[in-house]
C-alpha positions as CSV (number, residue, x, y, z in Angstrom):
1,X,-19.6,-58.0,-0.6
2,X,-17.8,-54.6,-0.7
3,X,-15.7,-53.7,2.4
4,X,-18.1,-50.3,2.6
5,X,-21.4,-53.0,3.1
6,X,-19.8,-54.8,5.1
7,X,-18.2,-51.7,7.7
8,X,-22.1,-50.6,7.5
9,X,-23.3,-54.0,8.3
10,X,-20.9,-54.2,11.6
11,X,-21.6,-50.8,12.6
12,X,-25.6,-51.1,12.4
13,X,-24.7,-54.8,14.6
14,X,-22.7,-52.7,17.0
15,X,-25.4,-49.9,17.6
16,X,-28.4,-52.7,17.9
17,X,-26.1,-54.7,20.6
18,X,-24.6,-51.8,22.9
19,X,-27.1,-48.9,22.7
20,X,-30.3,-49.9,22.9
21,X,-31.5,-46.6,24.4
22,X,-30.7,-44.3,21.7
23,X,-31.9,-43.8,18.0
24,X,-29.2,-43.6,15.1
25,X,-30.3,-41.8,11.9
26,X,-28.0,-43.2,9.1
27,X,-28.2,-41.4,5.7
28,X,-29.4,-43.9,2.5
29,X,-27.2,-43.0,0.1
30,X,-23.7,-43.4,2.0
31,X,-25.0,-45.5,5.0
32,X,-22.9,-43.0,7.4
33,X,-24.3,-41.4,10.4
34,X,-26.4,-38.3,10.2
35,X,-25.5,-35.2,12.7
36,X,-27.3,-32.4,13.1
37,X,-30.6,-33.4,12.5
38,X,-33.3,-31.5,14.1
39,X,-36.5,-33.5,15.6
40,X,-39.4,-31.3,15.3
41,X,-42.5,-32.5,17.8
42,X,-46.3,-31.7,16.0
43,X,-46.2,-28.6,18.3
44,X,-43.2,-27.3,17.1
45,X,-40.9,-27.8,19.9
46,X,-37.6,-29.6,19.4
47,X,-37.4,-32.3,20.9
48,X,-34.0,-33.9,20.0
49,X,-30.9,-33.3,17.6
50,X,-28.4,-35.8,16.6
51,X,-24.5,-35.9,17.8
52,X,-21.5,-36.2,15.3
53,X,-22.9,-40.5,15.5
54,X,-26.3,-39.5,14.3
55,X,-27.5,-40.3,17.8
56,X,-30.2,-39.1,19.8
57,X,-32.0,-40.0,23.2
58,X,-34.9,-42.4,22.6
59,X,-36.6,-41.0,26.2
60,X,-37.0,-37.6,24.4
61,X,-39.3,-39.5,22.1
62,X,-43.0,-39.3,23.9
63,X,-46.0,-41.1,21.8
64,X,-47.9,-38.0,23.2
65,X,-46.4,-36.4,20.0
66,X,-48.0,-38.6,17.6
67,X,-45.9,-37.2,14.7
68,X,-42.9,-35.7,14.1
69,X,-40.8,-34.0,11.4
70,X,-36.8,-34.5,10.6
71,X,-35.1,-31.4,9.5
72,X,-31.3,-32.0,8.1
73,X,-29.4,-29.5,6.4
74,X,-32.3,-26.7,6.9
75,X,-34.5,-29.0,5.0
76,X,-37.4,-31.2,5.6
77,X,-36.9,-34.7,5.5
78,X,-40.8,-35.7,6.0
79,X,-43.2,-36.8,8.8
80,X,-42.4,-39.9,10.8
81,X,-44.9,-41.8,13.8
82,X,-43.6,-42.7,17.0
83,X,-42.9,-45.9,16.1
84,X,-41.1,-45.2,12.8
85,X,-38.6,-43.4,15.0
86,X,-38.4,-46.3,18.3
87,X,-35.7,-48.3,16.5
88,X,-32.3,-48.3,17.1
89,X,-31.6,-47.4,13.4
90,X,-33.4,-45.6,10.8
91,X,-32.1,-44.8,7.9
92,X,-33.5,-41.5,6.4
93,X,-33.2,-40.2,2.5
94,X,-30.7,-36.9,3.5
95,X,-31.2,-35.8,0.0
96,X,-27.5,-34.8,0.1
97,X,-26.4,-31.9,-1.4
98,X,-23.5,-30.9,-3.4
99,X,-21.2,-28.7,-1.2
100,X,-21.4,-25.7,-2.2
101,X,-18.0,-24.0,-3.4
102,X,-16.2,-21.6,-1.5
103,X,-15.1,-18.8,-3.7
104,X,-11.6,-17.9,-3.5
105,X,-11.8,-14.3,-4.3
106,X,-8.0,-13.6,-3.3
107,X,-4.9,-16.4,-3.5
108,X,-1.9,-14.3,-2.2
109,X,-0.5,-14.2,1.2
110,X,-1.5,-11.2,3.0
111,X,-2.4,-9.9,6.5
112,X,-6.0,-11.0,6.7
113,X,-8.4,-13.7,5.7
114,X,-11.6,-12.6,5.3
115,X,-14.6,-15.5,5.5
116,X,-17.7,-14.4,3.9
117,X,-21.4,-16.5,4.5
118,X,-24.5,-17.3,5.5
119,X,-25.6,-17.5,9.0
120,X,-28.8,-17.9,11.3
121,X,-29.5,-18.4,15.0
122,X,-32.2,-19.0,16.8
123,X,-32.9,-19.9,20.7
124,X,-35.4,-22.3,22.3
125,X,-37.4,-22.2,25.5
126,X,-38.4,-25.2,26.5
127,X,-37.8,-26.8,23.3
128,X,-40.2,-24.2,21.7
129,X,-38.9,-21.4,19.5
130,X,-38.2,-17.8,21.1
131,X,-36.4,-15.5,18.8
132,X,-34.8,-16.0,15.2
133,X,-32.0,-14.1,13.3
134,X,-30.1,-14.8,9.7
135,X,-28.7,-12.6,7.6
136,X,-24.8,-12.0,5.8
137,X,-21.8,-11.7,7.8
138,X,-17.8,-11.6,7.2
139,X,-15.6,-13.1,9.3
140,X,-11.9,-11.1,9.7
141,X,-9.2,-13.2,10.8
142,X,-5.7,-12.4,11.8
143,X,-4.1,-14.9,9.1
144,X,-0.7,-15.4,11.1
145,X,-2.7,-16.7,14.5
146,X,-6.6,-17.7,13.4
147,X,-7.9,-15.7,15.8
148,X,-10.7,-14.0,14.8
149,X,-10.3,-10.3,14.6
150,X,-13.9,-8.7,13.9
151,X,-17.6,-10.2,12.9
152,X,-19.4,-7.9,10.5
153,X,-22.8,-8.0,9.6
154,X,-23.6,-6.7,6.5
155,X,-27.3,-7.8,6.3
156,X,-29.5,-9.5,8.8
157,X,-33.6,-10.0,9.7
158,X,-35.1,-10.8,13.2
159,X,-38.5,-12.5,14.1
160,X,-39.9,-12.5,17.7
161,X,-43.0,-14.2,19.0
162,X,-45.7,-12.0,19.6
163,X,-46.5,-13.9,23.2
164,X,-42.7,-13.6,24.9
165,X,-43.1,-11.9,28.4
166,X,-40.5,-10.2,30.8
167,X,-42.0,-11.3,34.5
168,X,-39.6,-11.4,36.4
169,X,-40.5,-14.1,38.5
170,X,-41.2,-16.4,35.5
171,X,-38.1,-17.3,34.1
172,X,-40.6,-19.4,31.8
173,X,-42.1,-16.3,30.0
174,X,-39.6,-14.4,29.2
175,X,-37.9,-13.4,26.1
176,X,-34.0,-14.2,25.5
177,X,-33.2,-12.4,22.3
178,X,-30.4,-11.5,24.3
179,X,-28.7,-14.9,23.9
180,X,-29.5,-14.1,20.1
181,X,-25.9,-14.2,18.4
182,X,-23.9,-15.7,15.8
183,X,-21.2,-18.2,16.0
184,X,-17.8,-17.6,17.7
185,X,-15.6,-19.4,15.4
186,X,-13.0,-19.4,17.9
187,X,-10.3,-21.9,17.1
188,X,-12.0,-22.7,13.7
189,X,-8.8,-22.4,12.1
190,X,-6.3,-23.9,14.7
191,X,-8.6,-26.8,16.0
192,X,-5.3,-28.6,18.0
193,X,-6.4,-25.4,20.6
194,X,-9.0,-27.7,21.7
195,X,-6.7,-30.5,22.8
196,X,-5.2,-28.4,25.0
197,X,-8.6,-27.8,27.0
198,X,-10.6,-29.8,28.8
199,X,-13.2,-30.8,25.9
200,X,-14.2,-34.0,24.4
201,X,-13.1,-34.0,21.0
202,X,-15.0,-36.8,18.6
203,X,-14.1,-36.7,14.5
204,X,-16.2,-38.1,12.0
205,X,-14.7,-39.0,8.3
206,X,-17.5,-38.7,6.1
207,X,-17.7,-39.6,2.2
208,X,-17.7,-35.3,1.1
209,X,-16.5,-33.6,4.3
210,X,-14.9,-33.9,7.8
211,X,-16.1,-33.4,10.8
212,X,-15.5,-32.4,14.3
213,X,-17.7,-32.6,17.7
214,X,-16.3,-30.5,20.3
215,X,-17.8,-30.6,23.6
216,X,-17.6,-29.3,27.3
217,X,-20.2,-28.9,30.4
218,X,-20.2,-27.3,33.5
219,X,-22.2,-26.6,36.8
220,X,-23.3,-30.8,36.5
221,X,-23.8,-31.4,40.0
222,X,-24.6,-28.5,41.7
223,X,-26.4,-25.0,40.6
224,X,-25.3,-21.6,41.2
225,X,-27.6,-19.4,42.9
226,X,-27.2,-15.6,42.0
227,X,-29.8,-12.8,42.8
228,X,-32.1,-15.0,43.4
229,X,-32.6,-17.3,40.4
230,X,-31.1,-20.4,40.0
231,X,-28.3,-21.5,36.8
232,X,-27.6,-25.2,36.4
233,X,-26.1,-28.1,33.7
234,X,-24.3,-25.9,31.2
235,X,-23.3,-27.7,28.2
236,X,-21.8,-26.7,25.0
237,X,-21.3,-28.5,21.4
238,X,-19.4,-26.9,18.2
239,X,-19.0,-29.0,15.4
240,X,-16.6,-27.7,13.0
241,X,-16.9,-29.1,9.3
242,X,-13.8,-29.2,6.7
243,X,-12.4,-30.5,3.5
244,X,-12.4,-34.3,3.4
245,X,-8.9,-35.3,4.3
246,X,-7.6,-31.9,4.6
247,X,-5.3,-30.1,6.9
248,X,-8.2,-28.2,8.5
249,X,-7.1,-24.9,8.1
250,X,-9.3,-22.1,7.3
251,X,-8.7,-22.3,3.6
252,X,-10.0,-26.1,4.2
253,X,-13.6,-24.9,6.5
254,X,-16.8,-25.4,5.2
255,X,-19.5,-25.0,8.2
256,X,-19.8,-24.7,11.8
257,X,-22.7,-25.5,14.3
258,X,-22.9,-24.4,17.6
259,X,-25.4,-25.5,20.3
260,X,-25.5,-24.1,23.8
261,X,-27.6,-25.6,26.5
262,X,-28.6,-23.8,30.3
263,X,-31.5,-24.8,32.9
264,X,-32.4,-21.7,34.6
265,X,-35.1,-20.4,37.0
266,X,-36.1,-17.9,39.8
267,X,-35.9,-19.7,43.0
268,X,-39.9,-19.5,43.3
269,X,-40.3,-21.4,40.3
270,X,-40.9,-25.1,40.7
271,X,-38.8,-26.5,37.6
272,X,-36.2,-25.4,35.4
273,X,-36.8,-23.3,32.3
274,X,-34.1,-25.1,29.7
275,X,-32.7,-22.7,27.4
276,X,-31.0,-23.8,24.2
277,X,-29.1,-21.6,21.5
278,X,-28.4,-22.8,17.8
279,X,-25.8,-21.1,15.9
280,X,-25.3,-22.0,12.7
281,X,-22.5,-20.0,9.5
282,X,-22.0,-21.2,5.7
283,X,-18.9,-19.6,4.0
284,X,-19.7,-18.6,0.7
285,X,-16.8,-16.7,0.2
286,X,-13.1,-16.5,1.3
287,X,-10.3,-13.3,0.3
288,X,-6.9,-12.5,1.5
289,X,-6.6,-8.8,1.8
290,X,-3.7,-6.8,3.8
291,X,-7.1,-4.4,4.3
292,X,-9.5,-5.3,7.5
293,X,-11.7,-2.2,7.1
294,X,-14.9,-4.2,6.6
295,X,-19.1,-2.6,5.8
296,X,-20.8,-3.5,8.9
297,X,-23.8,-3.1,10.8
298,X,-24.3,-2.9,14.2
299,X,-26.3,-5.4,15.5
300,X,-29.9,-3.9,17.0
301,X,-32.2,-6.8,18.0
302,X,-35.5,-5.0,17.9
303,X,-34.9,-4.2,13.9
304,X,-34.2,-5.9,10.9
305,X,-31.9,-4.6,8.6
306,X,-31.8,-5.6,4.8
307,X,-31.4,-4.4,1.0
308,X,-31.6,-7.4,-0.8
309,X,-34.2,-10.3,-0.2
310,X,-30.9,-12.7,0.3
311,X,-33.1,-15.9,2.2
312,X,-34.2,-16.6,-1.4
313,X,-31.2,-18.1,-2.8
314,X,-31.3,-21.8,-3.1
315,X,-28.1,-22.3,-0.8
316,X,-29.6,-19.9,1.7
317,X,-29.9,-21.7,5.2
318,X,-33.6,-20.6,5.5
319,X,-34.8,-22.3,8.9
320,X,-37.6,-19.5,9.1
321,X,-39.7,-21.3,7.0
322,X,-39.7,-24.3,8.8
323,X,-40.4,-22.2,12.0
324,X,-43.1,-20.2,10.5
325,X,-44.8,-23.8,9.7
326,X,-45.3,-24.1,13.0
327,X,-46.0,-20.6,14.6
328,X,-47.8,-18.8,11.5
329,X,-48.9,-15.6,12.9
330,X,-47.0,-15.3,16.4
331,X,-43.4,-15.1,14.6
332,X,-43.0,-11.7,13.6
333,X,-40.3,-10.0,11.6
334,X,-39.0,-7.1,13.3
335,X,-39.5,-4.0,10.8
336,X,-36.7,-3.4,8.4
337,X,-34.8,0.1,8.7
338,X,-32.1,-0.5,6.6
């Protein structure tokens, strides 16, 4: 037997034996754990999305869903029951596809590195979808620290839906396109910063890429009160992808995912409204320029903004689509004035 069957054989022994309250997707083709993939319930609420092990919760699994779809990569995996999904393993077909190059536009040293990509975001209330935004953006980065310098948007669109309310007694109506951003990429290019922090830091060596989890919570035990609503269990997850066995520089990076999670309500409301934001970027493109003077847009919420019908590219990380599935006529595109 090959030494890959037989680590996939112990691991699968391992999971069955010491977590029998979660569900691990493993992919098919390399029998490695699948992150990141999105659990869609038939209303269209998401219900659960794998950590860096492929885990998720098996409580957030209710038969009162009947069916549900897997979405991995920004694609549809297919419709599974209840039951297909109350195991401790199940391995999916991830249709896994080629990473897409990064074009190195620029090989010289110089002042700047400028990331070019793909990005979307979208928040949930409740688990059900409140606002969407994708579009183009470059990244500037001061090339002799990593930090990140400026985030330009060159192109972007914005759906809405049609029912969001502002009450402001009913935290659970309201719209929060003001959470609506895109990734951070803080540290993405120096990721020993983390270490240094209090974070949980988790690595997963895959068969193309590597990956990193990086997590931290606050406000666990008790909730802060402010103006009269109520804030409580922060959580954050980044997961930065690289090269496989690189150095895991910013020459190296190939995604990043960002999740944010907050439970939040006015003090009259009986239960907490749980907010989560997902923040995804694809680098298509990466230059070394002594120049930092950027085309940008500035980011208005209510409009889209647009010249080219860029969500039709193949690599494009199109999750309106999947949304639209679901919401038909109540997601809205905002009109485009570009």
């Amino acid at each position: 037997m090959k030494k890959t069957h037989l680590l996939s054989l112990l691991l699968i022994l391992f999971i069955n034996i010491f977590n029998a309250q979660t569900t691990t997707f493993i992919s098919e083709k390399t029998n490695q754990p699948l992150p990141k993939v999105s659990v869609f319930g038939k209303d269209g609420s998401i219900v659960a999305y794998s950590d860096i092990d492929g885990k998720i919760e098996r409580e957030k699994l209710t038969p009162s869903q009947e069916k549900f779809q897997l979405v991995y990569d920004n694609l549809l995996l297919g419709t599974f029951s209840f039951t297909e999904l109350d195991q401790d393993v199940v391995k999916l077909n991830d249709r896994v596809k080629d990473i897409e190059a990064v074009v190195i536009k620029n090989n010289k040293p110089a002042k700047y590195v400028l990331i070019k990509g793909n990005f979307n975001a979208y928040v949930t209330l409740n688990n059900k979808l409140n606002c969407y935004v994708d579009g183009i953006v470059t990244y500037v980065f001061d090339n002799k620290t990593k930090k990140v310098k400026s985030t330009n948007i060159e192109q972007y669109r914005i759906f809405r839906l049609e029912n969001a309310k502002n009450e402001k007694k009913e935290m659970g109506s309201w719209d929060y396109n003001a959470f609506l951003d895109l990734p951070a990429l803080k540290n993405v290019g120096n990721i020993a910063e983390y270490k240094n922090k209090k974070a949980t830091i988790k690595e997963l060596k895959g068969n193309t890429k590597d990956e990193i989890e990086i997590t931290g919570s606050a406000l666990q035990e008790k909730e802060l009160a402010l103006f009269g609503y109520r804030l409580y269990d922060i959580k954050g997850i980044m997961n930065h992808s690289y090269d496989k066995g690189s150095q895991k520089t910013l020459r190296d990076f190939l995604e990043s995912n960002e999740i944010s999670f907050i439970k939040l309500k006015h003090k009259s409301e009986p239960n907490y409204n749980q907010v989560i934001v997902y923040k995804n970027f694809h680098p298509t493109e990466l230059d070394f320029s002594d120049n930092n003077d950027v085309e940008k847009l500035k980011f208005n919420k209510n409009i889209s903004q647009y010249k080219t019908n860029y969500w039709e590219d193949a690599s494009f990380p199109n999750m309106q689509t999947i949304f639209s599935s679901f919401f038909k006529e109540d997601l809205k595109e905002k009109e485009n004035k570009k």
